[in-house]
C-alpha positions in Angstrom: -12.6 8.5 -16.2 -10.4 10.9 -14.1 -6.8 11.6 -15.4 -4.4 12.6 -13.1 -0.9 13.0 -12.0 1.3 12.1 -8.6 4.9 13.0 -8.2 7.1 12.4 -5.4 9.1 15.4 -5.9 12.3 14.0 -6.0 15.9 15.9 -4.9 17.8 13.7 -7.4 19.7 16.1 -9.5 19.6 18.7 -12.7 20.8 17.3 -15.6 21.7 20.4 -17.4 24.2 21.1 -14.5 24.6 18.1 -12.7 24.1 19.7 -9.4 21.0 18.4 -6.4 18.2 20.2 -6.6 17.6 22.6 -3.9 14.1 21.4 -1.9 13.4 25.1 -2.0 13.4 24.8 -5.8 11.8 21.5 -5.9 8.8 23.1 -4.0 8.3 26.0 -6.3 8.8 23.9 -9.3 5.7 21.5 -8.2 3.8 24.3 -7.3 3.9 25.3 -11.1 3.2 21.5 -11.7 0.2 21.7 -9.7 -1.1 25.0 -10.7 -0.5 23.9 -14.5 -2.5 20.7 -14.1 -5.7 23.0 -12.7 -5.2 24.8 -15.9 -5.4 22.2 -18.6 -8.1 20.7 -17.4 -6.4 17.3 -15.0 -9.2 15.7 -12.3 -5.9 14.9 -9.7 -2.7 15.7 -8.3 -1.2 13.6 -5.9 2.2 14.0 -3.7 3.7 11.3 -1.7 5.7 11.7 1.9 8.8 10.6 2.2 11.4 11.1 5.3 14.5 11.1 2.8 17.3 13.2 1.6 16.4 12.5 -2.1 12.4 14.0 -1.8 11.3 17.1 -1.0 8.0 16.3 0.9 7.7 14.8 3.9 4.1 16.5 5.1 1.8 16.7 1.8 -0.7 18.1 3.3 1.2 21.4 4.1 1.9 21.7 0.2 -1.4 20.7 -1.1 -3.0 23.4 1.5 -0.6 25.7 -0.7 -1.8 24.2 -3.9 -5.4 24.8 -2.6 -5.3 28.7 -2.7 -3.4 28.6 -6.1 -5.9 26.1 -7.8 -9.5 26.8 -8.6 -11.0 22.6 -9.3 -8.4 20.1 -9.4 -8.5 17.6 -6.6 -5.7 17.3 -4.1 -4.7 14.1 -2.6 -1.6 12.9 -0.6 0.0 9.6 -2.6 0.5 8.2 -0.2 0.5 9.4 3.4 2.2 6.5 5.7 -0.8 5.9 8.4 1.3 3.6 10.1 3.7 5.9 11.5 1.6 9.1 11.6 -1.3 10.0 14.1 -4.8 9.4 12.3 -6.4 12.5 14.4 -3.6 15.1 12.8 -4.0 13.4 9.3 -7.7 14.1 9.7 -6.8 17.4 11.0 -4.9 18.5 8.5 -6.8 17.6 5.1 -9.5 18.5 6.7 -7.9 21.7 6.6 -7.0 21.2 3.4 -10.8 20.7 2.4 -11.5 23.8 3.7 -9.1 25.7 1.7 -9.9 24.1 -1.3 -13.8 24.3 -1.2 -14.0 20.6 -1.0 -11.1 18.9 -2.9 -9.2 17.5 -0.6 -8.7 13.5 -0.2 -6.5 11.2 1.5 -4.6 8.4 0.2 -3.6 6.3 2.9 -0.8 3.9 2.7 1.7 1.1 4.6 5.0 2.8 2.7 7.1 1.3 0.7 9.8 3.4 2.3 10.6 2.7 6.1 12.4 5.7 7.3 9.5 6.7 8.9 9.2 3.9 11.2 12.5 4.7 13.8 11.9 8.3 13.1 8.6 8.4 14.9 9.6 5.9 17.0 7.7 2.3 15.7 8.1 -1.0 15.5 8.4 -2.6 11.9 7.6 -5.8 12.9 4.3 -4.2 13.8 3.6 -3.0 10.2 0.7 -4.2 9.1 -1.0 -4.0 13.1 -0.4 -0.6 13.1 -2.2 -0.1 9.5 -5.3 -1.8 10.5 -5.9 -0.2 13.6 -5.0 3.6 12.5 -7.3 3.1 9.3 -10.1 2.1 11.5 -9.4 5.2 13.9 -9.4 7.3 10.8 -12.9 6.0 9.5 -14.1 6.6 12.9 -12.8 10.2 13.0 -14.3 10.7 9.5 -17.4 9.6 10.5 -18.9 11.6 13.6 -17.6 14.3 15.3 -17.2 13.2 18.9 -15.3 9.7 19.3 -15.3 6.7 21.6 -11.9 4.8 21.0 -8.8 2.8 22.1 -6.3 1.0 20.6 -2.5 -0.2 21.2 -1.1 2.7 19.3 -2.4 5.6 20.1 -4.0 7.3 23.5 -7.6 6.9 23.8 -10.7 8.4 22.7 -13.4 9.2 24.9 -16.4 11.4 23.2 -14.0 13.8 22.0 -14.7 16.5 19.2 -12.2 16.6 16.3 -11.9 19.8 14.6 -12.1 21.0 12.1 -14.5 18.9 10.2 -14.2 19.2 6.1 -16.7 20.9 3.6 -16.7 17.1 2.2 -18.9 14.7 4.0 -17.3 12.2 4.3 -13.4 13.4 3.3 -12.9 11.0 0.6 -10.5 8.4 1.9 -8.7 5.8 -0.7 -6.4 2.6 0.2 -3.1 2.6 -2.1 -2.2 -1.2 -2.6 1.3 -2.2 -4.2 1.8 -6.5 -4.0 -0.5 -7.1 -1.1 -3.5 -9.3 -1.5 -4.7 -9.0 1.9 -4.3 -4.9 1.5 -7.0 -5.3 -1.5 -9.5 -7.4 0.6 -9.4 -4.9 3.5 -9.8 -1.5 0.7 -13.1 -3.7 -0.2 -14.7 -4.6 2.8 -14.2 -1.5 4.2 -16.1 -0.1 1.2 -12.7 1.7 0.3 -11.5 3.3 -3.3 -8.3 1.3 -3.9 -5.2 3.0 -6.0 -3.1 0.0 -7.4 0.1 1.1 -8.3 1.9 -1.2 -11.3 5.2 -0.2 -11.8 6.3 -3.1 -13.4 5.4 -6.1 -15.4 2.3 -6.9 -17.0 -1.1 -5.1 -16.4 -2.7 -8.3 -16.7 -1.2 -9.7 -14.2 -2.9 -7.4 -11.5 -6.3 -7.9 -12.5 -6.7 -10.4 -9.5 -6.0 -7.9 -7.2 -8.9 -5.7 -8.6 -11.1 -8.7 -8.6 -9.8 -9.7 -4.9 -11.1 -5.8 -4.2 -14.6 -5.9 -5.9 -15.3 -9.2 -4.6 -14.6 -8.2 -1.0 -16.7 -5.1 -1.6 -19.8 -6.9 -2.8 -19.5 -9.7 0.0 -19.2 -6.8 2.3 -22.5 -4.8 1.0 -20.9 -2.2 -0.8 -23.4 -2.7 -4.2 -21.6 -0.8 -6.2 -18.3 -1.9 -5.5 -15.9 1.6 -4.7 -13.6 2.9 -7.6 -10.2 1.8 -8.5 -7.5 3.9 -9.8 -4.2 3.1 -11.5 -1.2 4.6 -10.5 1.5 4.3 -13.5 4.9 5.6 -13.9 4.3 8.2 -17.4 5.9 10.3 -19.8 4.4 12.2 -23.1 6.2 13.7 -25.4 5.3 14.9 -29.0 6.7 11.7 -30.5 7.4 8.1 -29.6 11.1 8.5 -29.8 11.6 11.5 -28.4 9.5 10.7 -24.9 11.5 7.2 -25.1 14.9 9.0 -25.1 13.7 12.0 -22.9 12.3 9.8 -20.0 14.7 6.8 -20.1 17.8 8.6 -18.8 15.7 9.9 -15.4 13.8 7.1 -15.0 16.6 4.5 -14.8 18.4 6.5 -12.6 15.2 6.6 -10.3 14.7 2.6 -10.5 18.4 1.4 -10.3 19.1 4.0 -7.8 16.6 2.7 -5.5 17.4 -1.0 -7.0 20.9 -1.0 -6.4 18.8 -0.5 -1.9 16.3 -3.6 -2.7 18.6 -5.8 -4.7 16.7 -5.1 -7.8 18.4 -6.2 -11.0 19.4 -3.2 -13.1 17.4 -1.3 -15.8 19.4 -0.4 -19.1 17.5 0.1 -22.5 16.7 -3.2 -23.3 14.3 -3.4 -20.8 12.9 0.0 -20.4 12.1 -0.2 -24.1 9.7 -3.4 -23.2 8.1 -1.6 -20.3 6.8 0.7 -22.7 6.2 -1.8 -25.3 1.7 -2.1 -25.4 1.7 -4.3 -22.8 4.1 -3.3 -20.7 3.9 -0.9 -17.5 5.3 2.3 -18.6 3.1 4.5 -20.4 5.8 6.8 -22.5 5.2 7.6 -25.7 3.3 10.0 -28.3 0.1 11.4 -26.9 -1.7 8.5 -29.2 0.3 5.5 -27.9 -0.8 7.1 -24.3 -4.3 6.9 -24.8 -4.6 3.6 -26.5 -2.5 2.3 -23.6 -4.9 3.7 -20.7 -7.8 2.6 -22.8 -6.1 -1.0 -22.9 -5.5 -0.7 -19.5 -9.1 0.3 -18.8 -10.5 -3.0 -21.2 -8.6 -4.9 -18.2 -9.5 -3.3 -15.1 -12.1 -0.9 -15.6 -11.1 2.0 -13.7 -12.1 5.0 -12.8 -9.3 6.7 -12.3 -5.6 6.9 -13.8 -2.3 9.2 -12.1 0.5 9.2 -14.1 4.1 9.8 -12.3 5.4 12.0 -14.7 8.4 13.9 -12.7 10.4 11.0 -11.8 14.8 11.5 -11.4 16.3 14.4 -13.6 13.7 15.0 -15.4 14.1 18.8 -16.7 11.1 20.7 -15.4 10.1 22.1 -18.7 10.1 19.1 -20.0 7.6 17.8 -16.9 5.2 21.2 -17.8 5.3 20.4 -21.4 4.5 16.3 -20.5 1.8 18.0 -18.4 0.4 20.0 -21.4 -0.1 17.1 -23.6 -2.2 14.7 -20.5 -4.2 17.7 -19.9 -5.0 19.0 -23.9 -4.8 16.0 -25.5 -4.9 12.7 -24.0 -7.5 13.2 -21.2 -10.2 14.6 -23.2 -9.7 11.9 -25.9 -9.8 9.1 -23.2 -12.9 10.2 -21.3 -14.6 10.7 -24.4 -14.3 6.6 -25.1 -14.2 5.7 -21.8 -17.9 7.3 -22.0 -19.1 6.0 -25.3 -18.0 2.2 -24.2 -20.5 3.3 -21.0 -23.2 3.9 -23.1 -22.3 1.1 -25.1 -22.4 -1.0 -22.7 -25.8 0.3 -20.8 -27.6 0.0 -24.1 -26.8 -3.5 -24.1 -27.8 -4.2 -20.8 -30.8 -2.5 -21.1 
């Protein structure tokens, strides 16, 4: 299994001094983020966009092109980039670039957004949300796949037999489908043959496992034998013990989820029930590098993924406290993960066979 990490690089605040984070700051801080992930042996980092006052990123392909030159095998991927408002041909463009750089690491995660700033700031129409998804993936996949293309849409200017440059080191530039509560967004990942990154940042994990099988089924019904990867996206925190990443993380995290609650008429977070989202079955994985592991492992008895990012640098959290969280996914709990990830593999292939 790959083990990972995504971060949004939120403006939210220091807690030491109680004064916003400069973005300048921000940046150079997730740099080190990125650079220390490479070093400790992490598959993924992942940056989202946003078009907000409280992030830091709003093109992640401009800082995981700086990531590229600073990192030696980690692989860089936006988390999400929002399709619908962006151009497909520049978003090709630009990790293409990326791929370049990195010597074939770049990928793209493309998403609807959860966030709709970006909609009146490039000038679309939400009620056109999902229309303008579907026809900018399919541009996308086009673009991806030959050099010179043939198309027209609503959305976007026509196509006719033009080259797209420049083309990655990857062939093809791997392209995944993030999914939050949307069925129908797990059917279209599958029978377009997609990887799908299911983000569950609440609840139970159980209670998703019918959007993974809505994904594989649409796959195999589609021809895609074997069915594409799947990773989980989970809101995480590691610290040396259970207590002390339960009393590090809950102060930045709640301010994170009721400050974006108190926008979407979420009911508040207080202690009570963060301490039951990182109860065993529960969504957040924060906890002792031990309880970490046995949680992705009971995650991965459920969905049987390849692939896990943890969103680790979430509100105030200090940034040593992120590097040292960092440490702990790279050195301890992804070795220990992949090694029984692998062993039920073989396990499972020698009863088969």
């Amino acid at each position: 299994m790959e083990i990972g990490i995504y971060t949004f690089a939120e403006l939210r605040g220091d807690r030491s001094s109680g004064k916003p984070i400069s973005p300048e700051r921000r940046l150079r801080d997730l740099l080190e983020e990125i650079e220390l992930a490479d070093q400790v042996g992490l598959d993924v980092f992942g940056i989202g966009e946003h078009h907000r006052p409280d992030f830091a990123v709003s093109t992640p392909a401009i800082v995981l092109a700086a990531a590229a030159v600073r990192t030696k095998r980690i692989r860089l991927t936006s988390a999400v980039t929002v399709l619908s408002s962006d151009d497909p041909v520049r978003v090709f463009q630009e990790f293409s670039t990326v791929d370049l750089l990195s010597g074939g690491r770049a990928e793209i995660m493309v998403g609807r957004g959860s966030f709709i700033e970006s909609f009146p700031l490039f000038g679309y129409d939400l009620r056109e949300y999902d229309e303008l998804f579907a026809e900018k993936l399919g541009l996308l996949l086009e673009l991806r796949d030959r050099e010179n293309v043939t198309w027209a849409g609503r959305h976007r200017a026509a196509l006719d037999g033009q080259g797209v440059y420049p083309r990655p080191v990857q062939h093809p530039l791997p392209i995944w489908v993030a999914v939050g509560g949307t069925p129908a967004s797990a059917v279209r990942a599958g029978m377009l043959g997609l990887p799908m990154a299911l983000a569950i940042i609440g609840g139970q994990p159980e209670r998703f496992a019918p959007f993974v099988d809505l994904h594989r089924r649409a796959a195999l019904e589609a021809g895609h034998e074997p069915p594409p990867p799947l990773s989980i996206n989970s809101h995480a925190y590691i610290a040396d013990s259970s207590e002390q990443a339960a009393d590090e993380f809950f102060p930045p995290y709640t301010a994170m989820m009721n400050a974006i609650g108190r926008e979407r008429g979420w009911a508040p977070v207080g202690r009570p029930e963060f301490d039951e989202l990182r109860a065993p079955r529960g969504a957040l994985l924060v906890g002792s590098p031990q309880e970490v592991i046995e949680k992705i492992l009971f995650q991965h008895e459920i969905f049987g993924h390849q692939r896990f990012l943890a969103q680790i640098t979430v509100g105030t959290l200090p940034h040593d406290r992120a590097l040292h969280a960092i440490e702990l996914l790279g050195m301890i709990v992804a070795p220990a993960v992949r090694e029984e990830v692998a062993r039920r593999m073989r396990e499972q292939r020698v009863a088969v066979g």
